[in-house]
C-alpha positions in Angstrom: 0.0 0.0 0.0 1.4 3.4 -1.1 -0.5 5.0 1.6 1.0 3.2 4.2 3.2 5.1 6.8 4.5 3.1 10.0 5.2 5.1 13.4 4.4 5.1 17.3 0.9 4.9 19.3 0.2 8.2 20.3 -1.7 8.5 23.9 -4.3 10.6 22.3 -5.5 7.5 19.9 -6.4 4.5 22.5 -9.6 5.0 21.8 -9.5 4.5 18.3 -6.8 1.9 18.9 -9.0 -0.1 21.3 -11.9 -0.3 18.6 -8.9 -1.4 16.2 -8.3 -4.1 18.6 -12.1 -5.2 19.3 -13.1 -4.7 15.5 -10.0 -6.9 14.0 -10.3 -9.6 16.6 -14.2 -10.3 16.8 -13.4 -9.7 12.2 -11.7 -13.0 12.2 -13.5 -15.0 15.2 -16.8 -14.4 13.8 -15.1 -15.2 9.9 -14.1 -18.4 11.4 -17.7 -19.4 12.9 -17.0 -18.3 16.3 -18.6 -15.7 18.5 -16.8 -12.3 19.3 -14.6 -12.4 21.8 -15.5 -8.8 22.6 -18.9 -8.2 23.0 -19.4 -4.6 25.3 -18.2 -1.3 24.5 -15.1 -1.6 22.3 -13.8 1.0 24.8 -13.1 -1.6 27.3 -10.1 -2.5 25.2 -8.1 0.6 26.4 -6.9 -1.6 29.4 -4.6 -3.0 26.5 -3.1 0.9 26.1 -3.5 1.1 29.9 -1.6 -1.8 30.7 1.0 -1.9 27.9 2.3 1.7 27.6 2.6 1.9 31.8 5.0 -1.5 31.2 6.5 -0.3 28.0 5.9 3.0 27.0 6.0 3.9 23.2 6.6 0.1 22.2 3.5 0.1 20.0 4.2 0.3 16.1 0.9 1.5 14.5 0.0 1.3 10.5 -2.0 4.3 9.0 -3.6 5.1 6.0 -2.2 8.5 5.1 -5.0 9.4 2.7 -7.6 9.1 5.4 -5.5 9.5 8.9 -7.2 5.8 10.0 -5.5 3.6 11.8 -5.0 0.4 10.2 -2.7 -1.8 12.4 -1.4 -2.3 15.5 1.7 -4.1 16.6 2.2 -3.7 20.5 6.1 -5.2 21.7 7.4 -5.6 25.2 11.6 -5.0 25.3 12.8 -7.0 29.1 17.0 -7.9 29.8 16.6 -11.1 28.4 14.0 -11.1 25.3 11.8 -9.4 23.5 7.5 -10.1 23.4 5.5 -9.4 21.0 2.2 -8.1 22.3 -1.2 -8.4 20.7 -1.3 -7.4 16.7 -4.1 -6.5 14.7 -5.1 -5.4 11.2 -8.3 -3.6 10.2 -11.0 -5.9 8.7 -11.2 -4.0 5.5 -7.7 -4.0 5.5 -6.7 -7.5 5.3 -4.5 -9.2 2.9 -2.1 -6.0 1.8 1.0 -7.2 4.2 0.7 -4.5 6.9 1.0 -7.2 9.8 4.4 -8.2 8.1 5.4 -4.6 7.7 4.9 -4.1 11.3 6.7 -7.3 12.9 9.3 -6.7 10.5 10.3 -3.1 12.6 9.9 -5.6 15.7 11.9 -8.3 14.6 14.6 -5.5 13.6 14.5 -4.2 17.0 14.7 -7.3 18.6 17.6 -8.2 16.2 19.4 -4.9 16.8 19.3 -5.5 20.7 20.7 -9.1 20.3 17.8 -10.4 22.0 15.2 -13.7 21.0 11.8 -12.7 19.9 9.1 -14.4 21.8 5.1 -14.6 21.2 2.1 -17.1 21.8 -0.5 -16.8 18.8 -3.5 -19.0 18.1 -2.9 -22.7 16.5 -6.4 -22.8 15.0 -5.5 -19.4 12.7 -3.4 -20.4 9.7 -2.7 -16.9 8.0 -1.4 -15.7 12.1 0.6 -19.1 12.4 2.1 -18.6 8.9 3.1 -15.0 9.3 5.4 -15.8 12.2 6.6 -18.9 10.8 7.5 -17.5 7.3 9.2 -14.9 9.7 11.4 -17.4 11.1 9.9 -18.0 13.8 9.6 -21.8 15.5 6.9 -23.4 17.2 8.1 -24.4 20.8 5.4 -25.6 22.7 1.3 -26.1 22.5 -0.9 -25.6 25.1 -4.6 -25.9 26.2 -7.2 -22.8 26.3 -9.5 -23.5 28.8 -12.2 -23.0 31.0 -13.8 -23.8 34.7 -17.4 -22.6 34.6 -18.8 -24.2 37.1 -15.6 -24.4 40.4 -17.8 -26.8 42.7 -15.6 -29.1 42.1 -12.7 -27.4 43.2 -10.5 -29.1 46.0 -10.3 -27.5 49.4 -8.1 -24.4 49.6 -4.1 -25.3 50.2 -2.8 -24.4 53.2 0.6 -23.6 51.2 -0.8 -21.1 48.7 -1.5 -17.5 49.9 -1.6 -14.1 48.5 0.9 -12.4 46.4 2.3 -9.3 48.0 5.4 -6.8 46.8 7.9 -8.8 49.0 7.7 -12.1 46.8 8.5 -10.0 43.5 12.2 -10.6 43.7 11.6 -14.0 44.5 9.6 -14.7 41.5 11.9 -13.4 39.1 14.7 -15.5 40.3 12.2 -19.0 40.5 11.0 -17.7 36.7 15.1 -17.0 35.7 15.8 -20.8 36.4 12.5 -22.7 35.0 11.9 -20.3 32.2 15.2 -18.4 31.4 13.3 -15.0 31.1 13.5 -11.7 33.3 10.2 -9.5 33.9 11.0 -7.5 37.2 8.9 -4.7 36.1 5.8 -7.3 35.1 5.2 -8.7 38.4 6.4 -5.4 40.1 3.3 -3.8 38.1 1.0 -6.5 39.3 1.1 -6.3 42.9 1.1 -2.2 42.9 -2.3 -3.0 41.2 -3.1 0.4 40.3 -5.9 -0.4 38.4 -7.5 -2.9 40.6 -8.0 -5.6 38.3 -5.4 -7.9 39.4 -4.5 -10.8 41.3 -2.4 -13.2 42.6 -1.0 -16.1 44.4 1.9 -17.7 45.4 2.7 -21.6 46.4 5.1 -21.7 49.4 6.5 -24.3 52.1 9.6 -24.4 53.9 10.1 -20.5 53.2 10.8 -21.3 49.6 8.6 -20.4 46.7 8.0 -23.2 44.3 5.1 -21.4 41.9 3.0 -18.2 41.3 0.0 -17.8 39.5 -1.4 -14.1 38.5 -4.9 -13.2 37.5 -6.4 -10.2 35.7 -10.6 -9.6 35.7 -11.5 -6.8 33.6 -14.4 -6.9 30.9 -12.1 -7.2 28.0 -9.7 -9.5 29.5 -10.4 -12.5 32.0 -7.5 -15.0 32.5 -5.2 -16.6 35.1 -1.3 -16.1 34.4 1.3 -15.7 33.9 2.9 -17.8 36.0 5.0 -20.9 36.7 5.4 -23.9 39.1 8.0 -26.4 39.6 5.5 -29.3 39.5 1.9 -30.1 38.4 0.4 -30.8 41.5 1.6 -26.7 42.8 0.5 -25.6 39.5 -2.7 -27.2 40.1 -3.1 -25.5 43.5 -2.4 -22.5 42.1 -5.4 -22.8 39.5 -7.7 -24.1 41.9 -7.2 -20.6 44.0 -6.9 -18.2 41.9 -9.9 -19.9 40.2 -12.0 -20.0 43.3 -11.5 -16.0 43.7 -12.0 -15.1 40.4 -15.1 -13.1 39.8 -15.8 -14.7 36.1 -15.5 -17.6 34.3 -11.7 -16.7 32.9 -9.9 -18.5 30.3 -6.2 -20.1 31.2 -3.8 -21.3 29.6 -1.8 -25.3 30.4 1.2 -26.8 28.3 -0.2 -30.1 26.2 2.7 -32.4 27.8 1.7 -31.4 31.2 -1.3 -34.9 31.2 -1.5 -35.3 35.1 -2.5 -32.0 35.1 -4.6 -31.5 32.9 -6.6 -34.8 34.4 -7.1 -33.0 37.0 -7.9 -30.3 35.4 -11.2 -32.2 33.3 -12.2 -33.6 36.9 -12.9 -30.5 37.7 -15.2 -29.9 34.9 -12.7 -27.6 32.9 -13.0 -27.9 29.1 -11.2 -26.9 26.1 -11.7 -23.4 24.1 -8.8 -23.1 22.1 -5.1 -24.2 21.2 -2.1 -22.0 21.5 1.5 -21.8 20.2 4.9 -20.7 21.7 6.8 -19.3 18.9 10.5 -18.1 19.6 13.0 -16.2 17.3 16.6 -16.6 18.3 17.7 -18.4 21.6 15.5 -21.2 23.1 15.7 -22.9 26.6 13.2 -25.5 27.3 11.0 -25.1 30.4 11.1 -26.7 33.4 8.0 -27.4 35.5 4.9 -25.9 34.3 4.6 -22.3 32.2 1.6 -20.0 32.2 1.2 -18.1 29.6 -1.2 -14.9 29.0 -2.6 -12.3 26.6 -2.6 -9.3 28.9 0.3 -8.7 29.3 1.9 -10.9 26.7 5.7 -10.5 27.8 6.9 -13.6 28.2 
């Protein structure tokens, strides 16, 4: 597209970037015989601008059409010590098919390669044209996981005596435990969570013996209702930590569980939880495999 022009979010467009987000997500669930994912005010998608330029601010590459001043495209990217995220990315419906997604992860990926840092993301296994984009941009599929959900938590287990809330102490400890099972950094992420400034999140933390072995966040807000990130060292903490966070969540939230974790996710369907969806880890650059049981999310997506 000739009219094209690539540059920065500006704070006085998150509410035309939030109905770029609502409109270009509900475009392709509702294409694909799904319902919308967003279905109040496309306003309630700020939180992504809220969220994602107090972590990173100015890390969101926007398309516009220079003959009519719309926005087009939206590529949000997180920058942390040890990689780089790519945040959520969306093209206007009418839009589709001229390449602008490409143009805009292309400026990310040169970032990314600039700083000498791998390129992370988790993108959705069931659409082919997103799955394609990142893997024509060298990109490789790491690990799958689950999207699920627990309507109905009657039959949750009884409350673990070794899980209890998150507070600002445990940050430091959290980045260390997520350093040696993950092999990523995001001081600021968890830093940002249990300031909670805009009241919408959550947390809890598996602990015995005065040493942490998992942590599970959770963010309620009308445009986005899902437990994680997090990690645990095992599947029976990581189940723990579900089965709180969970039980004190106001809505019916979606979370995410790695495909090789199967004790787990027993558990996890004798509790009633079903699938919604698959998701993909994709990396650029450096890999380190897991250890334990990862957590992924879409608000923030830094990991």
């Amino acid at each position: 597209m000739k009219t094209l022009s690539l540059r920065r979010l500006r704070p006085g467009e998150w509410r035309e970037e939030a109905q770029l987000i609502a409109q270009s997500t509900n475009a392709w669930y509702q294409a694909s015989g799904k319902p919308a994912i967003f279905t109040g005010d496309p306003g309630q998608c700020e939180v992504f601008c809220q969220v994602y330029e107090a972590l990173d601010p100015g890390c969101c590459v926007v398309a516009q059409d220079t003959q009519t001043g719309a926005l087009v495209g939206s590529c949000f990217f997180h920058p942390r010590s040890t990689h780089f995220s790519l945040g959520i990315v969306n093209t206007h419906p009418e839009y589709f098919g001229h390449g602008i997604a490409r143009k805009m992860l292309d400026e990310v990926i040169g970032l990314a390669e600039r700083a000498g840092k791998p390129l992370r993301l988790v993108s959705s296994a069931m659409n082919l044209d997103s799955f394609s984009l990142y893997t024509r941009a060298g990109f490789v599929p790491r690990m799958l996981f689950h999207d699920m959900l627990l309507p109905d938590s009657k039959r949750l287990p009884k409350p673990d005596p070794r899980v209890r809330p998150v507070t600002a102490a445990d940050v430091a400890a959290l980045v260390v435990l997520e350093q040696e099972l993950v092999g990523i950094e995001r001081t600021k992420d968890f830093a940002y969570f249990t300031e909670n400034a805009l009241g919408i999140w959550s947390g809890s933390v598996w602990e015995e013996g005065g040493e942490i072995g998992g942590f599970l966040f959770a963010v309620a807000h009308p445009a986005s209702n899902l437990l994680g990130p997090g990690v645990a060292r095992t599947q029976e903490i990581a189940a723990a930590l579900l089965a709180t966070e969970r039980q004190k969540h106001p809505g019916n939230p979606v979370f995410l569980v790695p495909a090789t974790c199967t004790a787990l996710l027993q558990t996890l369907y004798s509790w009633g939880a079903r699938n919604c969806e698959l998701h993909v880890a994709q990396v650029r650059g450096a890999w380190q495999e897991p250890l334990g049981v990862l957590f992924p999310t879409f608000l923030p997506e830094t990991g």
